[in-house]
N, C-alpha and C positions, 0 to 999 in steps of 0.2 A: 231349706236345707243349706244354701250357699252362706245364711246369716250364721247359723250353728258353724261349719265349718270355718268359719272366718273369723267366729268366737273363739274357736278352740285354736286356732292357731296361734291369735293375739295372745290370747291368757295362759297357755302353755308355752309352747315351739317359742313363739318371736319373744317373751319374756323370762325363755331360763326356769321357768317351774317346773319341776319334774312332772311328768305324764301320769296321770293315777294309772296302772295297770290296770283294773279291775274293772269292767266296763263298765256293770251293774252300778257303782259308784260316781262311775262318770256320767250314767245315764240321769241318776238322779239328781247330781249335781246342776246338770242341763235342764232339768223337768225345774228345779226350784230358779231357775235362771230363767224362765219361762218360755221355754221350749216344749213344743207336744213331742210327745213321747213316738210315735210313728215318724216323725221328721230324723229325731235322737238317731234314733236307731237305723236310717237310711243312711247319715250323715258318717255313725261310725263304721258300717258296713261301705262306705265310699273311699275309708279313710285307710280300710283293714285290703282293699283291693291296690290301692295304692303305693302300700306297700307289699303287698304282691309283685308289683312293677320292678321290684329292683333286682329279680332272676331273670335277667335277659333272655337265660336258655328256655324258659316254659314259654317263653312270649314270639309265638311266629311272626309278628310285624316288627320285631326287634332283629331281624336277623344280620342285618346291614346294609345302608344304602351307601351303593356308590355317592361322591363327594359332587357330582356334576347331576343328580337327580335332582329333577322336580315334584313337587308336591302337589297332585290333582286332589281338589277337594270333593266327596262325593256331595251328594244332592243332598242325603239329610243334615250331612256336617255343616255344608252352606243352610242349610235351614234354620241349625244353632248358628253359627259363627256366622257375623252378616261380615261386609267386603273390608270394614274395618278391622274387625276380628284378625281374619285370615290374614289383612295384609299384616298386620302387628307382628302376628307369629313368623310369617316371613323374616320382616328386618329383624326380629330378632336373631331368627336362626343365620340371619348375613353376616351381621355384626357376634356372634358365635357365642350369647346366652344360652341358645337353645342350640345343639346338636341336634341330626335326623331323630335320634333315637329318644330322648325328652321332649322334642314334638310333639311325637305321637305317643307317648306317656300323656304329655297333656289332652291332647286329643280326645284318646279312650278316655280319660277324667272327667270333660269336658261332656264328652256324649255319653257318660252315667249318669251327670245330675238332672237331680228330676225339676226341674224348674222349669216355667212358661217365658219366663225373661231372662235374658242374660246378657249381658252387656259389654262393652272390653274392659269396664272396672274388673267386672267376675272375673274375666281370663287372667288379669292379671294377679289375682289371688289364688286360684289354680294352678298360673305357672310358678307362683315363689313357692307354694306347697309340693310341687312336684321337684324343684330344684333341690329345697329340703331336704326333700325323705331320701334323692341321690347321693349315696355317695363321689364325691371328688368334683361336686358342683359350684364348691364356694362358691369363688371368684365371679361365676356365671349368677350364683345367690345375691349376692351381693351389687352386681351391678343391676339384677331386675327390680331391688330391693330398692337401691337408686333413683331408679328411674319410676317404679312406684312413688314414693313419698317425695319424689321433686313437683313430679306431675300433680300430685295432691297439693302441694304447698303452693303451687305457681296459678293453682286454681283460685287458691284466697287471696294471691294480691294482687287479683285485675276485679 
């Protein structure tokens, strides 16, 4: 599911192509891209919750955190997100990419995919597609976007 999502983001979102509407089309699109068709369909129903995420009002964990809270992780979060994970999303939210409230957008993002592996490549392609689908995230967009593809690049020349 994480590869489809990661496909669609590259080949749409991060390249300016417009989004086909019509999903049936995207689905097939994906099946001749070699994607199973059960994965398809997890990947856009992850994609369509997503952006669900951006009415703050229907979302009770979006209500507002005080600026001085801490973030307990519970037992199955740490089950996905191992110490690196979690510490990631910390300095993020230090250094102010991530706000409380896109946190825990990625968060719930993060504990809907259905994967056995996940790693803090993953998180970091969950959090530029959460940063995304927010509006008034650029700046915050842009610098994870940074810090993705340096980190990528600085891996090929050691």
């Amino acid at each position: 599911m994480m590869d489809i999502l990661m496909y669609l983001f590259e080949t749409y979102i991060h390249s300016d192509i417009e989004l086909m509407v019509d999903q049936d089309e995207l689905a097939d699109e994906l099946s001749r891209a070699g994607f199973y068709q059960e994965d398809i369909y997890k990947a856009l129903n992850w994609l369509e919750k997503l952006a669900l995420l951006q009415d703050a009002d229907k979302i009770p964990y979006l209500s507002g955190s005080a600026l001085t809270s801490v973030r307990i992780f519970t037992q199955k979060e740490m089950y996905r997100l191992d110490v690196e994970s979690c510490g990631f999303l910390i300095f993020l939210e230090q250094i102010s990419v991530l706000t409380p409230e896109t946190r825990e957008m990625v968060i719930d993002r993060v504990m809907e995919l259905e994967t056995q592996e996940f790693v803090l490549e993953d998180l970091k392609w969950v959090i530029l597609m959460v940063l995304f689908n927010v509006p008034g995230n650029e700046r915050a967009y842009d610098q994870m976007e940074e810090l993705l593809y340096s980190a990528t690049e600085d891996e090929y020349l050691h």
